[in-house]
C-alpha positions in Angstrom: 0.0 0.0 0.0 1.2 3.9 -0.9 1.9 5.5 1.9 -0.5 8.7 2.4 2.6 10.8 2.4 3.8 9.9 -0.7 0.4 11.0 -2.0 0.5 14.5 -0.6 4.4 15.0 -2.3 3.0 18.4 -3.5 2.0 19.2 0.2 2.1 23.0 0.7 3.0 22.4 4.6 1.4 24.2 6.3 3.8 25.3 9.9 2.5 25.2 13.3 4.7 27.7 14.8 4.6 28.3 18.3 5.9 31.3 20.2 5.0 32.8 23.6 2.6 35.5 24.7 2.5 37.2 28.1 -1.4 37.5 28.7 -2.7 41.4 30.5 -3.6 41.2 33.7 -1.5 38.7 35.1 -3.1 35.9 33.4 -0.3 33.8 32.8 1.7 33.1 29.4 0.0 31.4 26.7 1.8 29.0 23.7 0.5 30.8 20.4 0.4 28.5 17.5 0.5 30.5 13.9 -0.8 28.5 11.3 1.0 29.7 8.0 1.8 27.4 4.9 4.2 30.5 3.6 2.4 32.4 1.2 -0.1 35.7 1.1 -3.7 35.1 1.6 -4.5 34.3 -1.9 -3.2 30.3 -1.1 -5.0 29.8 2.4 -3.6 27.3 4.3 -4.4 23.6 4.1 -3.8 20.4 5.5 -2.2 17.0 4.5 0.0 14.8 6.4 2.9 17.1 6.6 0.8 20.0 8.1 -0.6 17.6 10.6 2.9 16.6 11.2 3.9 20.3 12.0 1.1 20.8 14.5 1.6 17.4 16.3 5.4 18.3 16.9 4.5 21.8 18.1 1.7 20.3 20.6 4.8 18.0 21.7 6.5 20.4 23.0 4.0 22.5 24.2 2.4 19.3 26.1 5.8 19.0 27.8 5.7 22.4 29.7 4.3 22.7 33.0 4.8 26.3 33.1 1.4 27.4 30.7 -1.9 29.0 31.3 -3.3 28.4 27.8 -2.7 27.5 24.7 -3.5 29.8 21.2 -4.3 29.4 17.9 -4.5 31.6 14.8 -4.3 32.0 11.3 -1.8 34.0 9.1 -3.6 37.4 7.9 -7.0 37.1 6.6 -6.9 33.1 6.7 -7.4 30.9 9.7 -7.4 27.7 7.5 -9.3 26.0 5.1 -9.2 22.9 5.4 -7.7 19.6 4.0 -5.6 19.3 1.1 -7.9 17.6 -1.3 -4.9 17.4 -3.9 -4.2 14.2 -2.2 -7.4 13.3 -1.4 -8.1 12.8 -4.8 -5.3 10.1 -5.3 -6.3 7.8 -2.8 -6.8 4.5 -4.2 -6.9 2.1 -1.6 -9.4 2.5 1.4 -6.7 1.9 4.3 -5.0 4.8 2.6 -8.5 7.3 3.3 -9.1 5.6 6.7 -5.5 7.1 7.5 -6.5 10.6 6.3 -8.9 10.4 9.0 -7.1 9.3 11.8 -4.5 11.2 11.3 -6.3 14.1 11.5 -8.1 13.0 14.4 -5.4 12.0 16.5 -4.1 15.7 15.9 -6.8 17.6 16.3 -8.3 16.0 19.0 -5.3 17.1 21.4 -6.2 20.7 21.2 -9.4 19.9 23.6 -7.7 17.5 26.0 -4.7 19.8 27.0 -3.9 19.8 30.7 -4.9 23.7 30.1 -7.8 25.6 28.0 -7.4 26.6 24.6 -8.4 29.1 22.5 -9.4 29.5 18.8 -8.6 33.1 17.6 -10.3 33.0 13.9 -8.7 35.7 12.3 -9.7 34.7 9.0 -11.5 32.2 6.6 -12.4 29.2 8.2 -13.4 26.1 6.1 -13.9 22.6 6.8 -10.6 21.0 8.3 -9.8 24.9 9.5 -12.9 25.3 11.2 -12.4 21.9 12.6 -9.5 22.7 14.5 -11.1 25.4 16.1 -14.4 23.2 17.2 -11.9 21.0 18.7 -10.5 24.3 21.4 -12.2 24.9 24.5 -13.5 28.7 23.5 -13.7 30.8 20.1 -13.4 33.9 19.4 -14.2 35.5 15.7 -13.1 38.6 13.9 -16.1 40.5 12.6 -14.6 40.7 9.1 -13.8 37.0 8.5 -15.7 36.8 5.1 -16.2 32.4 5.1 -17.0 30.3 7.6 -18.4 26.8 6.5 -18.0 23.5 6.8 -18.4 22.5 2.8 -17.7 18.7 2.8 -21.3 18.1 1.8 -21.0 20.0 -1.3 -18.1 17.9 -2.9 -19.3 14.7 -1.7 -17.8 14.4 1.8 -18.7 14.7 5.5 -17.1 16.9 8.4 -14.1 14.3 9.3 -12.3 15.6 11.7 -14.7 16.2 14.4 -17.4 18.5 13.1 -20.1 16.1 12.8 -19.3 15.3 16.3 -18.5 18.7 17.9 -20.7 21.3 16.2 -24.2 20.1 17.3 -23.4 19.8 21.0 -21.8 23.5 20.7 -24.6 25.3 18.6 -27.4 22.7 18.7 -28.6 20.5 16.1 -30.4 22.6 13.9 -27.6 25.1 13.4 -25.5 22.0 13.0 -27.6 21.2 9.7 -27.7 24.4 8.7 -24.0 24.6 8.5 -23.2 20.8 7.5 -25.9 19.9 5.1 -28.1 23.3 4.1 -25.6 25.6 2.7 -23.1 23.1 1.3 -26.2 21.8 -0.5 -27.5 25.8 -1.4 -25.1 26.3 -4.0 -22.2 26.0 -1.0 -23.1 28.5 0.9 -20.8 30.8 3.6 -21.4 32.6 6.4 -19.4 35.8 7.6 -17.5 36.1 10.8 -20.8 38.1 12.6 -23.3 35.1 11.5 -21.1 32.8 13.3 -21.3 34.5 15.9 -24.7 34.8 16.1 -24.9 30.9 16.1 -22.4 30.1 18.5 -20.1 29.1 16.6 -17.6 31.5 18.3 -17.8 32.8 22.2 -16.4 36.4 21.6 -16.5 38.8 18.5 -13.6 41.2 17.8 -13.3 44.0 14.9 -10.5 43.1 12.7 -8.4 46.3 13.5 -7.3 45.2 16.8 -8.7 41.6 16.8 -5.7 39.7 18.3 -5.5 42.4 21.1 -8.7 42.0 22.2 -8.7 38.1 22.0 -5.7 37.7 24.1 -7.4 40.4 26.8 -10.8 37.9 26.0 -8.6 35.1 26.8 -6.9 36.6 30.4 -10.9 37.6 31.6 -11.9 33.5 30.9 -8.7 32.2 32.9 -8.9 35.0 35.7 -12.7 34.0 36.2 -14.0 37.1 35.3 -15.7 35.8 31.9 -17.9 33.2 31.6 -18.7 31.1 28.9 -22.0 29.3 29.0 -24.1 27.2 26.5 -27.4 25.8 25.9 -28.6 22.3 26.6 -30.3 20.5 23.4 -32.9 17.9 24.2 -33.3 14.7 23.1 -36.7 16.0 21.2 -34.8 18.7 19.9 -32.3 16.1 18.4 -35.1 13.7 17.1 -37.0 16.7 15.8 -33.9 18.2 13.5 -33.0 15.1 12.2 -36.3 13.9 11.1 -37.3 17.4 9.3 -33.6 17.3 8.0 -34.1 13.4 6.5 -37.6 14.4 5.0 -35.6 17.8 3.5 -32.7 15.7 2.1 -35.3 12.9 0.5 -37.8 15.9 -1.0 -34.3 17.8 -3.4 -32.4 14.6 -3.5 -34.3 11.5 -3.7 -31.1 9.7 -2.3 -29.2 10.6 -5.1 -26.0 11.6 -2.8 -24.8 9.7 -0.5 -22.9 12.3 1.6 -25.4 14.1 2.9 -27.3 11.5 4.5 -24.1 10.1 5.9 -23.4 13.4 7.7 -27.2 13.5 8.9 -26.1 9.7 10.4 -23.2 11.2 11.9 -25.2 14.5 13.8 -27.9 12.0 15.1 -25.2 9.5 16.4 -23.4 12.5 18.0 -26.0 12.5 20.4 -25.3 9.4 22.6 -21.6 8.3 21.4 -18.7 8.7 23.5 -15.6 11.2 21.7 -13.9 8.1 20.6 -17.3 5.7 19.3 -18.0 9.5 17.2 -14.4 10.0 15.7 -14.3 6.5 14.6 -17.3 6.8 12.6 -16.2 9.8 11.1 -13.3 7.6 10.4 -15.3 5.2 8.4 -17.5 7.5 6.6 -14.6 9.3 5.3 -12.8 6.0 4.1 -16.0 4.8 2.6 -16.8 8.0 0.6 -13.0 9.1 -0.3 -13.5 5.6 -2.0 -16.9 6.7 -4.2 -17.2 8.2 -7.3 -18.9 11.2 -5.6 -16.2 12.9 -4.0 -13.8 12.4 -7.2 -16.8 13.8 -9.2 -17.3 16.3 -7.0 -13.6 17.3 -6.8 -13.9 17.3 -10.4 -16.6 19.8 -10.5 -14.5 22.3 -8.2 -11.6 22.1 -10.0 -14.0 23.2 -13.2 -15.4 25.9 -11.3 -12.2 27.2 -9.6 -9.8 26.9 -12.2 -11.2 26.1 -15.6 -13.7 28.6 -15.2 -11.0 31.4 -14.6 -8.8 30.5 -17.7 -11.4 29.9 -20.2 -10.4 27.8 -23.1 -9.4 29.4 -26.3 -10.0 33.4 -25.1 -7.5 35.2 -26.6 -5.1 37.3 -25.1 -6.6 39.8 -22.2 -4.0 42.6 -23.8 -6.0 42.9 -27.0 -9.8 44.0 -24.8 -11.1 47.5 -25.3 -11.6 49.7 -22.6 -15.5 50.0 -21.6 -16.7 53.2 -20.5 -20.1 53.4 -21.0 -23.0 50.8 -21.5 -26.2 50.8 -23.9 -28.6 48.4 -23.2 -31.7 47.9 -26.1 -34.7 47.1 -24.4 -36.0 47.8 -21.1 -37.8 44.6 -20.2 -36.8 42.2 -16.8 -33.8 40.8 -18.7 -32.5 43.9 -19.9 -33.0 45.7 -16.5 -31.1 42.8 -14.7 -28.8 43.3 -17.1 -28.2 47.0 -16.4 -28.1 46.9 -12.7 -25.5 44.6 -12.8 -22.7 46.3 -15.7 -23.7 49.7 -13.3 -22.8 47.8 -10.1 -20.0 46.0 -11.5 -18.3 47.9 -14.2 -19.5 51.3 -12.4 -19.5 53.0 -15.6 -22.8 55.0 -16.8 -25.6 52.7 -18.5 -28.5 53.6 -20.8 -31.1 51.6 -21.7 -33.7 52.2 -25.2 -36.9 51.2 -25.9 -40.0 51.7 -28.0 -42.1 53.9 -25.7 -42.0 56.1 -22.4 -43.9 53.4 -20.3 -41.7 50.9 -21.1 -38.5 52.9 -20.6 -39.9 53.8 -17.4 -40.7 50.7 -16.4 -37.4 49.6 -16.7 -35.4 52.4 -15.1 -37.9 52.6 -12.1 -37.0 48.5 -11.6 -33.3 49.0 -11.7 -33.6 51.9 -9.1 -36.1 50.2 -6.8 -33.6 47.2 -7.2 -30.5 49.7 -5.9 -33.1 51.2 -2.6 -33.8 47.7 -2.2 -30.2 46.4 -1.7 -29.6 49.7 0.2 -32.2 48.3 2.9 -30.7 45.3 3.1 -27.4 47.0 3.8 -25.7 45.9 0.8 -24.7 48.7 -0.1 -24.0 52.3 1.7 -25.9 55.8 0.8 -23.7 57.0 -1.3 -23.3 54.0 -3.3 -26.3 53.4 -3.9 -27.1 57.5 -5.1 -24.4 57.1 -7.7 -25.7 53.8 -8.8 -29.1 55.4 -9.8 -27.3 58.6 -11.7 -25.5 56.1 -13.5 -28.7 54.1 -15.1 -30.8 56.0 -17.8 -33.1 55.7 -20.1 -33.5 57.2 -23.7 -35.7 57.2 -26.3 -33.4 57.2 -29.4 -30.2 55.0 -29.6 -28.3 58.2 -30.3 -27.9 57.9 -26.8 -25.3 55.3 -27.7 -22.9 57.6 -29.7 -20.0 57.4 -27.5 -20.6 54.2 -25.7 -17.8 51.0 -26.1 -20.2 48.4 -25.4 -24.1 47.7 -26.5 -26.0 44.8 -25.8 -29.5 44.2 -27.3 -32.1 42.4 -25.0 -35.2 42.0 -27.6 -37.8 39.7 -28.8 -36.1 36.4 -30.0 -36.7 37.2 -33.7 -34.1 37.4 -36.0 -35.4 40.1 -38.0 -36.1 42.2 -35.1 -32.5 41.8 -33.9 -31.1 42.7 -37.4 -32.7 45.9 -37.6 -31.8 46.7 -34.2 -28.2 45.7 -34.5 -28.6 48.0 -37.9 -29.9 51.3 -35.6 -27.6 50.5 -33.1 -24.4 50.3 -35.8 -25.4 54.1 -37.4 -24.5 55.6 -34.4 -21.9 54.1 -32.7 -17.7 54.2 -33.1 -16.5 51.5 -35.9 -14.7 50.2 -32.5 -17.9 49.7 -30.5 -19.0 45.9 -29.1 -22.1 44.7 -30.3 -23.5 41.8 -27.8 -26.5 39.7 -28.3 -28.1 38.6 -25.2 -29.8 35.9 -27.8 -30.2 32.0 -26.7 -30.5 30.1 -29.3 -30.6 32.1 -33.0 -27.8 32.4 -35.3 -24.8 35.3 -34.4 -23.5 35.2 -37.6 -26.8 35.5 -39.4 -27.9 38.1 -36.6 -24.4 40.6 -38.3 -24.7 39.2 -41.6 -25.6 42.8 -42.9 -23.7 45.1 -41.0 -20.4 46.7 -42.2 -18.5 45.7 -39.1 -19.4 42.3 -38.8 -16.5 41.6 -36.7 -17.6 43.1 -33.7 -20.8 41.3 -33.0 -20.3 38.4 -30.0 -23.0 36.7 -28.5 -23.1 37.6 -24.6 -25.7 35.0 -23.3 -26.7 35.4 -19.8 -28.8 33.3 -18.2 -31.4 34.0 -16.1 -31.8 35.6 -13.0 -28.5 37.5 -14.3 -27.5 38.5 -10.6 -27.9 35.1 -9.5 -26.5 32.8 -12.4 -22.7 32.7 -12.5 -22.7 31.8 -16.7 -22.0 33.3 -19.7 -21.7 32.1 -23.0 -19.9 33.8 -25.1 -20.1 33.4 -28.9 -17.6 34.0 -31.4 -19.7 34.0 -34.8 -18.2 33.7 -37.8 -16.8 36.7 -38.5 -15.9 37.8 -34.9 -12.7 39.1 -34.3 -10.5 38.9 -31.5 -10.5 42.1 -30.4 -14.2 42.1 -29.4 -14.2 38.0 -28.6 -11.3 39.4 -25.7 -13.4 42.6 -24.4 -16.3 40.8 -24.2 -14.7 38.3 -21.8 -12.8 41.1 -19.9 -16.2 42.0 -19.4 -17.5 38.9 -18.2 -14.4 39.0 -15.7 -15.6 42.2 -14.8 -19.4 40.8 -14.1 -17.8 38.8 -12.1 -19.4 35.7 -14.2 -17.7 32.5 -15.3 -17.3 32.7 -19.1 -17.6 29.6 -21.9 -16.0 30.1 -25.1 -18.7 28.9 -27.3 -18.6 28.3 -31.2 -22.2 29.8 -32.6 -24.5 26.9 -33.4 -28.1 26.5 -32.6 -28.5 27.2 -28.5 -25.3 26.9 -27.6 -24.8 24.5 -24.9 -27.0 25.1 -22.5 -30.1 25.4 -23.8 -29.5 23.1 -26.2 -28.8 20.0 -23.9 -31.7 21.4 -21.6 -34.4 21.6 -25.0 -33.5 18.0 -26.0 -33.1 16.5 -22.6 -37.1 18.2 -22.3 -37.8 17.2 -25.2 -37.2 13.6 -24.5 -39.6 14.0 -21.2 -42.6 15.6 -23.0 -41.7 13.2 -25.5 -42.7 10.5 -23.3 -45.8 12.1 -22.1 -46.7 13.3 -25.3 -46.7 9.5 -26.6 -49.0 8.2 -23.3 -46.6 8.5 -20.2 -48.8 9.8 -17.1 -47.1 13.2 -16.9 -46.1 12.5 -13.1 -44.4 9.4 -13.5 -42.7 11.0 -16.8 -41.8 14.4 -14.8 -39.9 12.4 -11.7 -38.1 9.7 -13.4 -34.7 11.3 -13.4 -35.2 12.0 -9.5 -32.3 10.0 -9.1 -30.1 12.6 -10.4 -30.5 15.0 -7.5 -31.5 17.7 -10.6 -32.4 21.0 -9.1 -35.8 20.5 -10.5 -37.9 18.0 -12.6 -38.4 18.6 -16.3 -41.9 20.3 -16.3 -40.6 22.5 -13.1 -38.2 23.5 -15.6 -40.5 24.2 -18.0 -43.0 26.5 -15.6 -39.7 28.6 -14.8 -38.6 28.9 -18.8 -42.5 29.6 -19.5 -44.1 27.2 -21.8 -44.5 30.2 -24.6 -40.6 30.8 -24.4 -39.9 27.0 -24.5 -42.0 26.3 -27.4 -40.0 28.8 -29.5 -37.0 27.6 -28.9 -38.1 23.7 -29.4 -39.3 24.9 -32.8 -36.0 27.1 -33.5 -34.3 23.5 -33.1 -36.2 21.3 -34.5 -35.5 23.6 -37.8 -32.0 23.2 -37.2 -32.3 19.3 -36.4 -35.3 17.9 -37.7 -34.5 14.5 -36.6 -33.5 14.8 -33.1 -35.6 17.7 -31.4 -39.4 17.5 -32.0 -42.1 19.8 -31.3 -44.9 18.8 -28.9 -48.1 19.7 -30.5 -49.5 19.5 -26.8 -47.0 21.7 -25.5 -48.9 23.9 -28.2 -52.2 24.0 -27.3 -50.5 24.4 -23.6 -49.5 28.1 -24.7 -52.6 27.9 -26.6 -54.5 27.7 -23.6 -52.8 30.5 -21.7 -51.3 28.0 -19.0 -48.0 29.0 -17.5 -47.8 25.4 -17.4 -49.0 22.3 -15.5 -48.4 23.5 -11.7 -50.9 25.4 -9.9 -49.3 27.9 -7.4 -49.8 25.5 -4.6 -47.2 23.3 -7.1 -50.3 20.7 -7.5 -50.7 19.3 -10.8 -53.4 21.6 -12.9 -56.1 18.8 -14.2 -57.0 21.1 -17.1 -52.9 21.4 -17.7 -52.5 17.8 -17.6 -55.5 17.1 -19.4 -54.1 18.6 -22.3 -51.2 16.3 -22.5 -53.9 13.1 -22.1 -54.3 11.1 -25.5 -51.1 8.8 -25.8 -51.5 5.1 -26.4 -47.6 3.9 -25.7 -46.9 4.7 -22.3 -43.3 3.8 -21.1 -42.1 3.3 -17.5 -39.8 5.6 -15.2 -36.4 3.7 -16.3 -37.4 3.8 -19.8 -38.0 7.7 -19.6 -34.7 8.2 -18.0 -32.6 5.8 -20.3 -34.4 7.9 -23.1 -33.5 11.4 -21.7 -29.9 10.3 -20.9 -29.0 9.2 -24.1 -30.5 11.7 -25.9 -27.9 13.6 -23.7 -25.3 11.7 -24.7 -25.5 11.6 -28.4 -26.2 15.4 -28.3 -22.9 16.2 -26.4 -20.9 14.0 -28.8 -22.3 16.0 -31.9 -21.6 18.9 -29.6 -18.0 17.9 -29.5 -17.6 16.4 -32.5 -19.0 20.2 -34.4 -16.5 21.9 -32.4 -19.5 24.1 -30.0 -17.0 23.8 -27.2 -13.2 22.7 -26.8 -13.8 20.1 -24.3 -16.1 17.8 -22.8 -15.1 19.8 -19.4 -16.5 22.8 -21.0 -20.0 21.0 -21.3 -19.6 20.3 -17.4 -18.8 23.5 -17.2 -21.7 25.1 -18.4 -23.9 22.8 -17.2 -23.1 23.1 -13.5 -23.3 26.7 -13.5 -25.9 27.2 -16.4 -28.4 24.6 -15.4 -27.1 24.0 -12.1 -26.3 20.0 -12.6 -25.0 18.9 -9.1 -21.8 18.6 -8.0 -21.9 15.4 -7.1 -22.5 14.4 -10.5 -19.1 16.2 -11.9 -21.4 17.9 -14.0 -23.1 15.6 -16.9 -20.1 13.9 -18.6 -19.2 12.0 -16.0 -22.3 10.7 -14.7 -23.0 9.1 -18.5 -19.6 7.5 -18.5 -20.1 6.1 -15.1 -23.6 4.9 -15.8 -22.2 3.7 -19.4 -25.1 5.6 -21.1 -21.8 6.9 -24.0 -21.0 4.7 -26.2 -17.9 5.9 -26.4 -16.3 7.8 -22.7 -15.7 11.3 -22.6 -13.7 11.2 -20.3 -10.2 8.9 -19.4 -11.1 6.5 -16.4 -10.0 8.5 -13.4 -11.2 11.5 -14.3 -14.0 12.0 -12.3 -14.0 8.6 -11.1 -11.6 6.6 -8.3 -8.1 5.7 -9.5 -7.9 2.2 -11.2 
C-alpha cells in the first residue's frame, strides 16, 4: 500500500509555529500557535499529512511544559485555515489509505481539547472545513467581525465533516444550526457565512473588529482564565435532536431523492453524535470518510471544483486579455426584466454610466424605475451604503433614441427572440456608434453570424448569453460568430471578468450549450408524455439525479410560450432529433403557465391537455431515453467543435443549469452509468483511480 505521504508529495505544509505571549492582567503566558503554509492570503492554508505533522510536533513540546496557562491558535492574515488538502485526497486509491487521512487528522486535532490547560481559537480569517475543525476542537472561540467564510463545505463535494465537526458542532450550537451549517448551505449552492453570523450561532464565544482583533482576543482570553468571563451554552434535548434530524431526512429525501450519499451520511453522523462517547463519534467519522474518499462522488465532486475554480477562470481558447477594449459606458436595447437585470449589474459591476432604449415612455420607465427600486432595495438590506447606492441610480438611464449610444464602447441588445427584429436593431444600433464599439446579443439560441450578416463591421458582433436571474446565475456564453474578431471576442470576456461571471467560449450553433442539452433533454420528457406516459411518473423519473428540478418544473420557470419557440428554433436546425410537442402547443394555446398550480399541485385542465397517448413507457425507460438523448447530443456537440472540451459541457452545465456537483457535472455521470457509447472522459477523471 502507498503511503499517504507519498500522495500529498505536492503538500504545501502548512507550519505550526509556536511562540509565547504574556497574557494582561497577570493571566499567565499562553503558547500561540501561527498557522502559516508561507504564502499571502491568496493560497490559504491547508492540511495533508505534513501539516498535521507540523502541529503534532509543536503540541509535543508544548504538552511538555508545566509552566502554561493556555494554549492559542490563529491563522496568518486574513486566513485561519481552510481545510484539508484535497490534492491528495483525490489520489487515494486504496481505502486503508482514506481511513489514515482520518485518523490522522483525528489523532491531531483531537489534542487541542484535552490539553492539561484551556485553549483558544482566535479566527482571524477564513475558516473552512478541516480549519474550522480545528477550532471546534478548542475549548473557547473567538471571531473577527470581518472573516468573510466560515463553512463546513464537505457536503458540497461529496464528503462529510471528518475531523470532528459532525461530532462537535451540534453539542456547541445545537442541532439545527449543526444542519444548517453541514448539510443546508453546502447543498444551497455551498453556501458561507461571515465572521458576525457565526457569531450569532455560537459558533464562536467572543467577537472582535478586525483592527485590533488579536489584542482583544488575548485580553478575551486573560478575563476567561482569571474567572472574570464566563462562557455558557445551551442544553439541546433529546426532542430537539429527534425533531432536527427527522425534518432534516424528510428535506434531504424531497431535493435529493437519495441521489448523494454524503449528505445522509453526515445527517447519520449528527444523530449518532448525540449518545456516542468522543472516541465511538471520531471512529465513525473515520469510516464515513474512508467509505466515501473511495466513491465516485467525491472524485466527481472534486472534479466539478476544480472546473469551477480553475477552468472557469482561464477559459479555453479566449484570446489574449491585452488585446480588450476599454468600456466606459453601456447601452442596453430594451428595457424589459432581462435587460434591467442586465443593467443593474454592468452599473454595479463595471461602475461605468448605462443607458437603456426602448419603443415607448412606459416601457422605458418601467425599466429604469425597476433597476432603481432594485439599488433602494439592496440599500435596505445593507448591501450597499448611501452614497453608493445615489451614484448607482445617476449612473442608469433611459433614452428614447439609440443616439444615446454615440459614445458608448459596449451595446447589448435584450429584444424579442426574432431574427429580423435583432437585425434591424443591430442595424440602428451600428449608425451611431464608433466603428470600435461591441455589439453583444443577449440571444439564446438564433444564429450570431446571421444576426451581423448585414452590418459593415461584422466583426464586432459576439454573442453575450446570460442566463437568467443575471444577478444570481454565475454563466456566460460567449459566442464567437463567424466573423468575430479577436479584439471584441477578448473585451467581451474582460467583461465577463468584470461581471464577475464565469465565461464559456462557445462556437455559434443552434443554442449553444445550455439550452440546447436542456431543450433535448425536455424534449425527451414531454416526448414521453406526449406519446402516453402519465405526466407525473414522466416528470420524476430522473429523481435520481438530484436535478435542481424536474423537467416540467423547468419548464414552468422557462414559460411554456418561451420553450416552445425555442423547441421549434431546433427542430429547424435538427429535424431528426428535437421535436415539437403539439400538446406543449395547445398548452401556450390555452394560456397555461404550465401544468403546476401555485400551490405546485398538478393543474387537471394542464394535464389534461397532454392526455391522448397510447404507448406509455415506465420511469427507467424515460430516463434511459433522456440520458441518451444527452449523450448523443454532447458527442455531436463535440464532435462540431460548440466547445473545446467535454469539461466545457460540465462547465456550463453546472453553472448554467445547475447539474450537481456530485454528479461532476453531466459527462461524468454518462460514463459512469455507461449511457456513451464511447467515454468522454479517461477513467480517473472524475472517477476513483484504477
Amino acid at each position: 500500500m502507498t503511503d499517504i505521504k507519498e500522495l500529498f508529495a505536492d503538500e504545501i505544509v502548512t507550519r505550526a509555529t509556536v511562540h509565547d505571549v504574556e497574557l494582561p492582567q497577570g493571566a499567565g503566558t499562553m503558547a500561540l500557535i501561527t498557522l502559516d503554509n508561507g504564502f499571502d492570503h491568496t493560497k490559504p492554508s491547508t492540511f495533508g499529512p505534513g501539516g498535521l505533522a507540523s502541529l503534532g510536533e509543536a503540541l509535543d513540546a508544548i504538552a511538555g511544559r508545566g509552566d502554561l496557562a493556555a494554549v492559542g491558535v490563529v491563522g496568518k492574515p486574513f486566513v485561519f485555515a481552510v481545510g484539508a488538502d484535497l490534492k491528495g485526497a483525490a489520489l487515494v486509491s486504496e481505502r486503508d489509505q482514506a481511513l489514515q487521512i482520518g485518523r490522522l487528522g483525528h489523532e491531531v486535532f483531537r489534542r487541542l481539547g484535552e490539553l492539561d490547560v484551556p485553549s483558544f481559537a482566535f479566527v482571524n480569517g477564513a475558516a473552512m472545513g478541516g480549519g474550522l475543525e480545528i477550532a471546534l476542537h478548542c475549548t473557547y472561540r473567538t471571531i473577527s467581525a470581518g472573516v468573510p467564510a466560515v463553512a463546513l463545505p464537505e457536503c458540497f463535494l461529496g464528503l462529510v465533516p471528518g475531523w470532528g465537526g459532525t461530532q462537535l458542532l451540534p453539542h456547541l450550537i445545537g442541532p439545527a444550526a449543526a444542519v444548517k451549517l453541514i448539510i443546508d448551505n453546502p447543498l444551497s449552492q455551498n453556501r458561507m457565512i461571515k465572521g458576525r453570523e457565526a457569531f450569532r450561532l455560537g459558533v464562536a464565544d467572543a467577537m472582535f473588529e478586525p483592527a485590533d482583533f488579536l489584542e482583544e482576543s488575548l485580553r478575551w482570553a486573560s478575563a476567561v482564565l482569571r474567572g472574570d468571563v464566563t462562557v455558557s451554552r445551551a442544553d439541546h434535548t433529546a426532542e430537539d435532536w429527534s425533531k432536527t434530524v427527522s425534518d432534516a431526512r424528510f428535506l434531504l429525501d424531497m431535493k435529493l431523492h437519495g441521489a448523494s450519499p454524503a449528505p445522509y451520511r453526515a445527517l447519520e453522523l449528527l444523530e449518532l453524535a448525540r449518545t456516542a462517547t468522543r472516541d465511538e463519534g471520531f471512529a465513525a467519522e473515520d469510516q464515513a470518510l474512508a467509505d466515501l474518499l473511495m466513491g465516485d462522488e467525491l472524485r466527481a465532486g472534486l472534479y466539478a471544483f476544480d472546473l469551477v475554480q480553475r477552468r472557469a477562470k482561464k477559459p479555453a481558447g479566449a484570446p489574449e486579455a491585452a488585446l480588450a477594449r476599454k468600456v466606459t459606458k453601456v447601452g442596453v436595447v430594451g428595457a424589459g426584466l432581462m435587460a434591467s437585470q442586465m443593467a443593474l449589474l454592468f452599473a454595479r459591476r463595471l461602475e461605468v454610466p448605462v443607458v437603456l432604449t426602448d419603443l415607448d415612455q412606459a416601457r422605458l420607465d418601467k425599466g429604469v424605475g425597476y433597476v432603481h427600486a432594485e439599488i433602494d432595495k439592496l440599500l435596505a438590506k445593507g448591501r450597499i451604503v448611501g452614497d453608493q447606492a445615489n451614484r448607482l441610480r445617476a449612473l442608469v438611464t433611459g433614452s428614447l433614441t439609440k443616439d444615446a449610444f454615440a459614445d458608448a464602447d459596449f451595446v447589448i441588445e435584450a429584444v424579442f427572440e426574432d431574427m429580423k427584429v435583432k437585425q434591424k436593431v443591430f442595424a440602428e444600433v451600428e449608425a451611431v456608434v464608433s466603428a470600435e464599439c461591441v455589439l453583444a446579443t443577449n440571444t439564446s439560441s438564433l444564429s450570431l453570424t446571421e444576426m451581423a450578416s448585414g452590418l459593415r463591421h461584422p466583426e464586432r458582433v459576439v454573442g453575450f448569453h446570460f442566463f437568467n436571474p443575471v444577478a444570481v446565475m454565475p454563466l456566460l456564453e460567449i459566442v464567437r460568430g463567424e466573423r468575430t474578431d479577436d479584439a471584441t471576442l477578448a473585451t467581451a470576456f474582460a467583461v465577463g471578468r468584470s461581471l464577475k461571471k464565469s465565461s464559456v467560449l462557445v462556437k455559434d450553433a443552434p443554442a449553444f450549450v445550455v439550452n440546447r442539452l436542456l431543450t433535448r433533454f425536455m424534449g425527451e420528457v414531454i416526448g414521453a408524455v406526449d406519446e402516453g406516459t402519465p405526466l407525473e411518473l414522466a416528470d420524476h423519473a430522473l429523481d435520481g439525479l438530484g436535478l435542481p428540478m424536474t423537467p416540467f418544473a423547468l419548464l414552468q420557470l422557462v414559460g411554456p410560450a418561451v420553450a416552445l419557440h425555442v423547441a421549434e428554433t431546433m427542430h429547424e436546425a435538427f429535424p431528426s432529433r428535437y421535436g415539437v410537442s403539439e400538446n406543449l402547443a395547445r398548452l401556450v394555446a390555452a394560456g397555461k403557465p404550465g401544468v403546476y398550480a401555485p400551490d405546485f399541485s398538478l393543474d387537471p385542465e394542464a394535464v389534461a391537455l397532454f392526455a391522448g397517448g397510447t404507448s406509455p413507457s415506465t420511469a427507467e425507460q424515460v430516463r434511459l431515453r433522456a440520458l441518451r438523448a444527452l449523450a448523443e447530443e454532447i458527442r455531436l456537440m463535440l464532435d462540431e467543435g460548440v466547445v473545446s472540451a467535454p469539461q466545457d459541457i460540465d462547465l456550463c452545465m453546472i453553472l448554467g443549469a445547475g447539474w450537481p456537483f456530485h454528479l461532476g457535472g453531466v459527462t461524468p455521470y454518462l460514463d459512469r452509468e455507461g449511457i456513451s457509447e464511447v467515454r468522454f472522459l479517461p477513467p480517473g477523471v472524475a472517477s476513483v483511480p484504477a
